[in-house]
KOLGUDO-774429 format. One record per residue: x, y, z of N, C-alpha, C in turn. Coordinates in nm, 3 decimals, padded with zeros to 5 digits. Layout:
+---------+---------+---------+---------+---------+---------+---------+---------+---------+
|    n.c1 |    n.c2 |    n.c3 |   ca.c1 |   ca.c2 |   ca.c3 |    c.c1 |    c.c2 |    c.c3 |
+---------+---------+---------+---------+---------+---------+---------+---------+---------+
|       X |       Y |       Z |       X |       Y |       Z |       X |       Y |       Z |
...
+---------+---------+---------+---------+---------+---------+---------+---------+---------+
//
This chain:
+---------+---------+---------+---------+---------+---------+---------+---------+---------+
|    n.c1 |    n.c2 |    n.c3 |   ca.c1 |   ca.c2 |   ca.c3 |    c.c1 |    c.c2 |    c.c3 |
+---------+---------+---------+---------+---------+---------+---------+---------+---------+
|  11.862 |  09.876 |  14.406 |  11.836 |  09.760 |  14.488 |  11.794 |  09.808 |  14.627 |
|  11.726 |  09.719 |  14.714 |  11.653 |  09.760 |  14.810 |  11.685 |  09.697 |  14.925 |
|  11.736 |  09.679 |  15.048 |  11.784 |  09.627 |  15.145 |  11.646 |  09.599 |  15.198 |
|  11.623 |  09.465 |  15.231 |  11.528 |  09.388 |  15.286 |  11.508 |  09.349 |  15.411 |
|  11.456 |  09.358 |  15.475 |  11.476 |  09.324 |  15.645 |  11.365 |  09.207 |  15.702 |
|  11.333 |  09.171 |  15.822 |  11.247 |  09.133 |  15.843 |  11.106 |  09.187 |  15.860 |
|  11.028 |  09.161 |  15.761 |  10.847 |  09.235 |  15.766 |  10.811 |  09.183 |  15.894 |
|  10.734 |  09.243 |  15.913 |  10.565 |  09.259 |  16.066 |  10.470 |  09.171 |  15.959 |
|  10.446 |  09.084 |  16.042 |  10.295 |  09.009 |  16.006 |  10.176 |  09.074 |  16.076 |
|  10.220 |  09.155 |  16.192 |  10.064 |  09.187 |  16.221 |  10.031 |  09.080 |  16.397 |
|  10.122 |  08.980 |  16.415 |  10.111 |  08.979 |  16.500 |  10.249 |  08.856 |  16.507 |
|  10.252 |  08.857 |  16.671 |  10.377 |  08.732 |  16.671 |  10.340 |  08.589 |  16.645 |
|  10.422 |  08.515 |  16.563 |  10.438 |  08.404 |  16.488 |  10.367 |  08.313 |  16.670 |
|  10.334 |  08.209 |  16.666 |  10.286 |  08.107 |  16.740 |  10.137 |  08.150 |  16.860 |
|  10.075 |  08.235 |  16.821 |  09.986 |  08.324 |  16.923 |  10.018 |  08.419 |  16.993 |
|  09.944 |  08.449 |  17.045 |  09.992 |  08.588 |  17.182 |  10.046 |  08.510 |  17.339 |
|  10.043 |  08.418 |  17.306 |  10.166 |  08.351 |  17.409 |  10.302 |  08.279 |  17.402 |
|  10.328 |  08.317 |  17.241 |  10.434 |  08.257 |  17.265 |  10.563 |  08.305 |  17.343 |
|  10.571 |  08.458 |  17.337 |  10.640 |  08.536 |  17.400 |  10.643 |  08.516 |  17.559 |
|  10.531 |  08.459 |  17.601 |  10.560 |  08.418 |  17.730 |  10.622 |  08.257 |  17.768 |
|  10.610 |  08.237 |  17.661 |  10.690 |  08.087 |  17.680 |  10.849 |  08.126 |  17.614 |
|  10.876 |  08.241 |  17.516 |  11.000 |  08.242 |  17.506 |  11.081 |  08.299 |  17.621 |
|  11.016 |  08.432 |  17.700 |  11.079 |  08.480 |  17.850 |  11.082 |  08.341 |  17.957 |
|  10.993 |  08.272 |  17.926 |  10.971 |  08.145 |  18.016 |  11.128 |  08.076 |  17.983 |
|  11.148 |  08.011 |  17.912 |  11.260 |  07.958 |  17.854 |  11.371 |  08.031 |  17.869 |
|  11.396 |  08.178 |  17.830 |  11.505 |  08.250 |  17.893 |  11.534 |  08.241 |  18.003 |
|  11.464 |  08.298 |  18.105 |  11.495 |  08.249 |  18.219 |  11.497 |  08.129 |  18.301 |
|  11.453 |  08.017 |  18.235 |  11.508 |  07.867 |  18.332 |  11.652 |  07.870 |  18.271 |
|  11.670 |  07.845 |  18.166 |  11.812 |  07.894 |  18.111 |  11.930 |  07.956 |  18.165 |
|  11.914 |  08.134 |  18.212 |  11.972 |  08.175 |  18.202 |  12.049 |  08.168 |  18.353 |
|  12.171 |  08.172 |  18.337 |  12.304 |  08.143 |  18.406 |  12.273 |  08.262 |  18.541 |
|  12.225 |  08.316 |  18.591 |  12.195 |  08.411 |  18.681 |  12.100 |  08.357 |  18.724 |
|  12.070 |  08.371 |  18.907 |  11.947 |  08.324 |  18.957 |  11.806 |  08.403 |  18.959 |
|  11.724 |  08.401 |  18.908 |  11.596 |  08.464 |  18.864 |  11.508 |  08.392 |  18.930 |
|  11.443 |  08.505 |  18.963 |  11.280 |  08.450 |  19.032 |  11.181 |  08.508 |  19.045 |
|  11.054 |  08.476 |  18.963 |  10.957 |  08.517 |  18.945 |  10.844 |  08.498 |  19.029 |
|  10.777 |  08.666 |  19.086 |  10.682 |  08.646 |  19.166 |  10.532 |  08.680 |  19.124 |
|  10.412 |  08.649 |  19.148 |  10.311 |  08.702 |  19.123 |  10.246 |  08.826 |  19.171 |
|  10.211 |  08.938 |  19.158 |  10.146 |  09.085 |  19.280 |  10.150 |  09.004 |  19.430 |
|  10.075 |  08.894 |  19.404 |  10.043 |  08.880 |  19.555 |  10.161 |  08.783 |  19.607 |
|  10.255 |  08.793 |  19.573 |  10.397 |  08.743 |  19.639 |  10.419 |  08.547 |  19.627 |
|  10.305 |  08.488 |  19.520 |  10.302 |  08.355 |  19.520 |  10.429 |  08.359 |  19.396 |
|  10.525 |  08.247 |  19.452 |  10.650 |  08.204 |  19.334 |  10.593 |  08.137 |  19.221 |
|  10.627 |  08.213 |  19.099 |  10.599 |  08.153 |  18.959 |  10.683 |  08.075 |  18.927 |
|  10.748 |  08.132 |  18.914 |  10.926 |  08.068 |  18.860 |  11.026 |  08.066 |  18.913 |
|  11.134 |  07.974 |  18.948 |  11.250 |  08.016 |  18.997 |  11.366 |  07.902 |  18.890 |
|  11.473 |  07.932 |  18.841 |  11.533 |  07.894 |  18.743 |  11.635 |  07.762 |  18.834 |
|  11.751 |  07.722 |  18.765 |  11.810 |  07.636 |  18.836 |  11.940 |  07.715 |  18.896 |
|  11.949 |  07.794 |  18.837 |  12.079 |  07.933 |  18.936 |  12.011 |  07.915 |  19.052 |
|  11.889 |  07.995 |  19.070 |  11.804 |  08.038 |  19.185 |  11.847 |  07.921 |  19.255 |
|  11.795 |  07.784 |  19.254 |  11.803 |  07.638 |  19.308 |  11.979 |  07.636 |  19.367 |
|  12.085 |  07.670 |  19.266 |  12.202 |  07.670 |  19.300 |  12.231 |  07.758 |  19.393 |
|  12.167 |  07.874 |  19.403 |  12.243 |  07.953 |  19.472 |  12.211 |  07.940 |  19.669 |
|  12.090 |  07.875 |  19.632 |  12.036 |  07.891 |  19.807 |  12.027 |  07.746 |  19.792 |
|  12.099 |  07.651 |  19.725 |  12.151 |  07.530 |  19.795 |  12.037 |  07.436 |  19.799 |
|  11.948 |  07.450 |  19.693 |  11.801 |  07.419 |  19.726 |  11.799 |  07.253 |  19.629 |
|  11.751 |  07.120 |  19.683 |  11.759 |  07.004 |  19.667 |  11.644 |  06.967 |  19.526 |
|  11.669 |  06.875 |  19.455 |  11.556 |  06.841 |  19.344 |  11.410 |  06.855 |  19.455 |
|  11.454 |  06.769 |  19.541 |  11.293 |  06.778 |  19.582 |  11.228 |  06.911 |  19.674 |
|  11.330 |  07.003 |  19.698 |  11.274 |  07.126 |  19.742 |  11.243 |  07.234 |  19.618 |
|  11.170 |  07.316 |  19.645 |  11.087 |  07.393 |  19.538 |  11.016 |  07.548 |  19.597 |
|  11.077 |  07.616 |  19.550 |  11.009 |  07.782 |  19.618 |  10.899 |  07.790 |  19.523 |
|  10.893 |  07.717 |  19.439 |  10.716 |  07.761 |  19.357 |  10.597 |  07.705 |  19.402 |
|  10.505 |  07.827 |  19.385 |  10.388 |  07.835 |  19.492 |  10.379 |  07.875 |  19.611 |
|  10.518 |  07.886 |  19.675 |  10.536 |  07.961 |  19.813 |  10.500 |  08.092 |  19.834 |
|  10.470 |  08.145 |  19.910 |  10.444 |  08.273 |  19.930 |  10.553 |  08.402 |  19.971 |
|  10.603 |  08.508 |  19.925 |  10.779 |  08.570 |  19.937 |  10.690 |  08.679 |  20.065 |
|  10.573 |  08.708 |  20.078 |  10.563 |  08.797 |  20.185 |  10.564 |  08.670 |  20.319 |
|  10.520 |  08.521 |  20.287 |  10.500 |  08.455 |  20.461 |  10.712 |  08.404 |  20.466 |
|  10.761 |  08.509 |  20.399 |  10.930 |  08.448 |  20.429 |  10.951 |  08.474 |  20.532 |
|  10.932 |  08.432 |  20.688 |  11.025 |  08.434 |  20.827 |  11.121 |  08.490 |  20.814 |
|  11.191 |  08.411 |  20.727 |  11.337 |  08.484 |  20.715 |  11.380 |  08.577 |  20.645 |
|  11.296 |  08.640 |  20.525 |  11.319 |  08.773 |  20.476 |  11.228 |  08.880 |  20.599 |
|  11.149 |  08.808 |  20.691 |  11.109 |  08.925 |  20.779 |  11.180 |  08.935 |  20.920 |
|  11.239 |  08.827 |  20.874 |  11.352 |  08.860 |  21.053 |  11.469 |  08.890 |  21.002 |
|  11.518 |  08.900 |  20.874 |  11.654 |  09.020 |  20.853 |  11.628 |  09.139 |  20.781 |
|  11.457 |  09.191 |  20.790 |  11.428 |  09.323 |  20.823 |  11.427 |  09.399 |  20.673 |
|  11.397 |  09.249 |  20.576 |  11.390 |  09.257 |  20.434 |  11.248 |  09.327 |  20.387 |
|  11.207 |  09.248 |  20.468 |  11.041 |  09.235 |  20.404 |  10.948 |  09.347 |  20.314 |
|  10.995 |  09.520 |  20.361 |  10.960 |  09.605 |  20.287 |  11.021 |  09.631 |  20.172 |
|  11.168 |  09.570 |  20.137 |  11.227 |  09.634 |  19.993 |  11.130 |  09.491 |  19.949 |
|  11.086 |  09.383 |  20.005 |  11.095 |  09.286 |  19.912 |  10.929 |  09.328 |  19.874 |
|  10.847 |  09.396 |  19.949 |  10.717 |  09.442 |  19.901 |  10.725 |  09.560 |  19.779 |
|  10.812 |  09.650 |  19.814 |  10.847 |  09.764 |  19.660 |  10.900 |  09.683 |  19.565 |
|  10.943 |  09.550 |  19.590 |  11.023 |  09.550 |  19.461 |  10.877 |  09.421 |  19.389 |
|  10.858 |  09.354 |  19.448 |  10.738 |  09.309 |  19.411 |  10.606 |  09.410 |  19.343 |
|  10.643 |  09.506 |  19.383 |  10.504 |  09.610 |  19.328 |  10.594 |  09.681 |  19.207 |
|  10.708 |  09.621 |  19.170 |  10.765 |  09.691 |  19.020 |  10.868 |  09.815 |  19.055 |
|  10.893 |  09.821 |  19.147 |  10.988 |  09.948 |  19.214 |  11.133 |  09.844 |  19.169 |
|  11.206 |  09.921 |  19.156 |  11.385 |  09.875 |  19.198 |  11.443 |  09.939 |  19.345 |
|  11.483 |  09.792 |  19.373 |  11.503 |  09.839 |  19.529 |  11.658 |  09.784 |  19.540 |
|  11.737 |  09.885 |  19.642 |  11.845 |  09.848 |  19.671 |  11.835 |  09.761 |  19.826 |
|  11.900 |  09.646 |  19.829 |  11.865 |  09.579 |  19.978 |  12.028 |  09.634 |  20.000 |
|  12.016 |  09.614 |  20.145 |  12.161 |  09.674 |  20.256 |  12.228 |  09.526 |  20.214 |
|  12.392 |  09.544 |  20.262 |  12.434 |  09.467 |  20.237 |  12.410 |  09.342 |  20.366 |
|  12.367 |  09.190 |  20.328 |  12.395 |  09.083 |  20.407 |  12.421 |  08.982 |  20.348 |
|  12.445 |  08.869 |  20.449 |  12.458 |  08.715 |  20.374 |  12.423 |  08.678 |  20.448 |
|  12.349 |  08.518 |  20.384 |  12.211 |  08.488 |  20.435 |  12.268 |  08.351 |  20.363 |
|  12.196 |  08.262 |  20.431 |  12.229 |  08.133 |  20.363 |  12.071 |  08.048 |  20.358 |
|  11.993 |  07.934 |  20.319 |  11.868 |  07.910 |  20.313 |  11.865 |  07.889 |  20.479 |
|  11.900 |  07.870 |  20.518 |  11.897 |  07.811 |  20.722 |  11.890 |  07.975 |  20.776 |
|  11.902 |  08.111 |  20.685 |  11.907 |  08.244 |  20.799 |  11.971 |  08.302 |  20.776 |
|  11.985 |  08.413 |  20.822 |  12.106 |  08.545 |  20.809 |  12.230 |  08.464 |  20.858 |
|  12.324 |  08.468 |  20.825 |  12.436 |  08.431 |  20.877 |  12.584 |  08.537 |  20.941 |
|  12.581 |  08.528 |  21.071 |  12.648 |  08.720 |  21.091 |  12.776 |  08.665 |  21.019 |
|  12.822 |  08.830 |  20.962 |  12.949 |  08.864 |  20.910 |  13.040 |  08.893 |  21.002 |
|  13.211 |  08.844 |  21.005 |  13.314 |  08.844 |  21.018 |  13.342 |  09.028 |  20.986 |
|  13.352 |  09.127 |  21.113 |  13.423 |  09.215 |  21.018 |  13.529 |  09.240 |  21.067 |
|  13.567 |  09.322 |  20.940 |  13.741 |  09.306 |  20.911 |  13.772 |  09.461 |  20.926 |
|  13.804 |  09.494 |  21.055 |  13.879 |  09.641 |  21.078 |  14.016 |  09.667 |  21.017 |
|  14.031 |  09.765 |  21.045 |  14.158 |  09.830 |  21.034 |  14.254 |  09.857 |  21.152 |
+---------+---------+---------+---------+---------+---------+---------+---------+---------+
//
């Protein structure tokens, strides 16, 4: 007897886009805030985490915005990890907190 698996057709079941509508669907979905940019920094996607996390209203919307004209990722001195990471690099950002209104300074806690 022969253990059977799933065969290759030769190409994916619904066209050569369905795969972009299934990543599409993963990520509005998925429980983590995700956000998708285009090379030239215009917002594709941003999920409803994304929306939750920066407090963002039904009728506000980061898609179509532009992530390089962000003021505020360029006045807390973001703006170059956010250009490597846009060009496919993994970038570590320094630690801050930032709320949609701005950097917000941190409380620190000495010893």
């Amino acid at each position: 007897m022969r253990a059977s698996g799933p065969r290759r057709t030769g190409g994916s079941p619904g066209g050569p886009f369905a795969s972009e509508g299934r990543l599409r669907t993963l990520i509005e979905q998925a429980p983590l805030a995700m956000h998708v940019f285009a090379p030239d920094g215009t917002s594709l996607l941003a999920n409803a985490a994304w929306d939750e996390l920066w407090d963002l209203g039904e009728d506000e919307s980061s898609e179509g915005k532009n992530v390089f004209e962000d003021e505020q990722l360029r006045a807390a001195g973001l703006m170059p990890h956010v250009r490597e990471a846009v060009a496919g690099e993994t970038v570590a950002t320094p630690p801050s907190c930032t709320s949609r209104h701005g950097p917000v300074a941190r409380a620190h806690r000495g010893g």
